[in-house]
C-alpha positions as CSV (number, residue, x, y, z in Angstrom):
1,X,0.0,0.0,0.0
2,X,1.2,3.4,-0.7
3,X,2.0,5.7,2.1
4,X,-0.8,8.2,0.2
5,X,-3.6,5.2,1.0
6,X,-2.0,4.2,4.6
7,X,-2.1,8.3,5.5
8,X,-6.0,8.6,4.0
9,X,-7.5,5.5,5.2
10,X,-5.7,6.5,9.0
11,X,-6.9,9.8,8.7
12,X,-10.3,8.5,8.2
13,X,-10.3,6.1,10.5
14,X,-9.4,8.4,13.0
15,X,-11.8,10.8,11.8
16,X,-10.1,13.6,11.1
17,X,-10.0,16.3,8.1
18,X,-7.0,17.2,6.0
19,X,-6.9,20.3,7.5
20,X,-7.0,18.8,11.0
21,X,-4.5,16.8,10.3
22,X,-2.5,19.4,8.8
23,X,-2.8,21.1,11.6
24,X,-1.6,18.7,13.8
25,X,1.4,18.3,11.8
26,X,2.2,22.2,11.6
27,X,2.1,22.2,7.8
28,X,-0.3,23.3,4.7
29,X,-3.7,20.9,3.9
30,X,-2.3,20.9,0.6
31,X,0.5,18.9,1.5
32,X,-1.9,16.4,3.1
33,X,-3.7,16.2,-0.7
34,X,0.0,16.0,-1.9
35,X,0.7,12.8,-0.3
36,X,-2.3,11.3,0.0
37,X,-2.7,11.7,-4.3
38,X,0.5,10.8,-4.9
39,X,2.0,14.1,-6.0
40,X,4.9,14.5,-3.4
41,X,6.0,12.4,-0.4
42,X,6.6,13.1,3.4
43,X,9.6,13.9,4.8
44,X,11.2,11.5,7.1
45,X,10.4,13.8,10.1
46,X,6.8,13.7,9.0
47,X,6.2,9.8,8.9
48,X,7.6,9.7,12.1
49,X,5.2,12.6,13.2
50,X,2.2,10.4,11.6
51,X,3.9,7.4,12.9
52,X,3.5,8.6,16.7
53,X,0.3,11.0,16.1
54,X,-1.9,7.4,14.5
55,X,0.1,5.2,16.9
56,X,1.2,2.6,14.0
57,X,5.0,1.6,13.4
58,X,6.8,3.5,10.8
59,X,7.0,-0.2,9.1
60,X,3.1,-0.5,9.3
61,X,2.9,2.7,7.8
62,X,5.3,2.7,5.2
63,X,5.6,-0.8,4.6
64,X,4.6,-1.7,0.6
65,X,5.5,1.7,-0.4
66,X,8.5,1.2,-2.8
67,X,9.4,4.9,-3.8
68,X,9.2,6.2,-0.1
69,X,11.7,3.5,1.1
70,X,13.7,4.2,-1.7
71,X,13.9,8.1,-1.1
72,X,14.6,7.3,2.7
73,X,17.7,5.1,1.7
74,X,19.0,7.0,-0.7
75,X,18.6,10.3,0.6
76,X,21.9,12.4,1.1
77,X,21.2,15.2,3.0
78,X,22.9,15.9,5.8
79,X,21.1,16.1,9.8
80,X,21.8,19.6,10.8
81,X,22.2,18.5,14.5
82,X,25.4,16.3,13.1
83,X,27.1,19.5,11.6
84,X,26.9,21.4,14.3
85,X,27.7,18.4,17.1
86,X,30.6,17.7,14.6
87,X,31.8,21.2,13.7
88,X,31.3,22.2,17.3
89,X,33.6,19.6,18.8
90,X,36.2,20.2,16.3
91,X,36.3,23.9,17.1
92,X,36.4,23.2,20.7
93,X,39.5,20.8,20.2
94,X,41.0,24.0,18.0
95,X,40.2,26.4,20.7
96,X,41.5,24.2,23.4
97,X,44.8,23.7,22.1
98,X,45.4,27.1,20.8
99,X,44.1,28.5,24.3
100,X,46.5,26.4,26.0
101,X,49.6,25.8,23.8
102,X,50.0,29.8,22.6
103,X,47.9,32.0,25.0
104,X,48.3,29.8,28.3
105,X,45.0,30.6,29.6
106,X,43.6,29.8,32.3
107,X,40.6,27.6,32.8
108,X,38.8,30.6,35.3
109,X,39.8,33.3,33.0
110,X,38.4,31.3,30.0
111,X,35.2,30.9,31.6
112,X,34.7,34.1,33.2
113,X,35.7,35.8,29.3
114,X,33.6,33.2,27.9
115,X,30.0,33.6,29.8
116,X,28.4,36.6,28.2
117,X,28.9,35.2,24.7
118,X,27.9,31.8,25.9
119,X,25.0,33.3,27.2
120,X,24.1,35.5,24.3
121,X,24.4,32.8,21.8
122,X,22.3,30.4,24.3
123,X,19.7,33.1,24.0
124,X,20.1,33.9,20.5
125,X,19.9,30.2,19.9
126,X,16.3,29.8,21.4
127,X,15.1,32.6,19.4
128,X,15.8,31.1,16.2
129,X,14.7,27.2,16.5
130,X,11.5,26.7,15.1
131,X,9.9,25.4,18.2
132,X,6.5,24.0,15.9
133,X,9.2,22.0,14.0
134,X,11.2,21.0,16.9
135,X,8.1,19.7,19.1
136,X,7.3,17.3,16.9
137,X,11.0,15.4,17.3
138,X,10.6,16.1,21.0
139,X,9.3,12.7,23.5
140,X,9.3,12.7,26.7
141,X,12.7,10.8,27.4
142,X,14.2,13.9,24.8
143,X,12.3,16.4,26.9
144,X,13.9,14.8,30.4
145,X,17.8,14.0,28.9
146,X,17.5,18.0,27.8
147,X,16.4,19.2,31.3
148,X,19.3,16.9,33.2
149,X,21.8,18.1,30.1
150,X,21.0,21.8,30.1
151,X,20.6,22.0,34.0
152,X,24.4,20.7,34.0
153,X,25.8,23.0,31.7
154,X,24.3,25.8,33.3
155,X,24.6,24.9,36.6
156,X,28.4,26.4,36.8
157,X,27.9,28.9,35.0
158,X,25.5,30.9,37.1
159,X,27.1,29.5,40.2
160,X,30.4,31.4,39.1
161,X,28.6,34.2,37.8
162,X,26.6,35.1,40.6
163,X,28.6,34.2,43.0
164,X,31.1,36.5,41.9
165,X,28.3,39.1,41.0
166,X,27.4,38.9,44.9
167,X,31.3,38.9,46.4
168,X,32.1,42.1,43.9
169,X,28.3,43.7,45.5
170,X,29.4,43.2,48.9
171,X,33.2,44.8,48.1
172,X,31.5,47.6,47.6
């Protein structure tokens, strides 16, 4: 069965519209009629968002449907979240040993220079997800790792930074 007929017969089953289910999905009806005539296929992101929202596997779902597989194995785009883990780990490494090897700084210095910007860009990096987008990736066991990971990183940070913030307060 095509993923068109698996998304229509679902959606009807479940009793909802195209536009419901568009809406559910954070994207246009007429991507709905799209996919379920034929005309263009989900995204990955999206059969696993129809996946979770009709509570069928992604191989009940997709299973019988030739061309989708087919796009999913061949497709050669790259996850964002691997650039920047990648990218960001490599710079780090750079920094690192430049930071140490030719400026000998130390690690307090480093993160008393570095909070504002880390800050800033934390901010500046909340501002620009696409949350819509984003909550549909997001589970519960996402949602808890992300708390415990965040909570750690920043933990430190305002530790040192207001703790210093109160000690230069109380020179005064």
């Amino acid at each position: 069965m095509q993923i068109g007929e698996q998304l229509q017969r679902q959606r009807k089953e479940h009793g909802m519209s195209q536009e419901t289910l568009a809406k559910k999905l954070h994207i246009s009806r007429q991507s709905i009629s799209k996919w379920e005539n034929g005309t263009s296929l989900p995204s990955f992101a999206n059969v696993v968002a129809i996946s979770e929202l009709f509570e069928i596997s992604l191989d009940e779902l997709i299973k019988g449907d030739v061309e989708l597989m087919d796009q999913f194995e061949h497709s050669t785009k790259i996850n964002k979240a691997y650039i920047i883990t990648i990218t960001s780990i490599v710079l780090a490494i750079v920094a690192f040993v430049f930071s140490n090897n030719v400026y000998s700084i130390s690690q307090s210095t480093l993160e008393n220079v570095l909070f504002l910007p880390l800050m800033a860009s934390f901010i500046c990096l909340m501002f620009s997800i696409d949350w819509r987008a984003l909550e549909k990736a997001i589970n519960k066991w996402t949602m808890l790792f992300g708390i415990i990971w965040l909570t750690l990183l920043l933990w430190p940070s305002f530790y040192d930074f207001i703790g210093g913030f109160v000690a230069g307060w109380n020179a005064h």
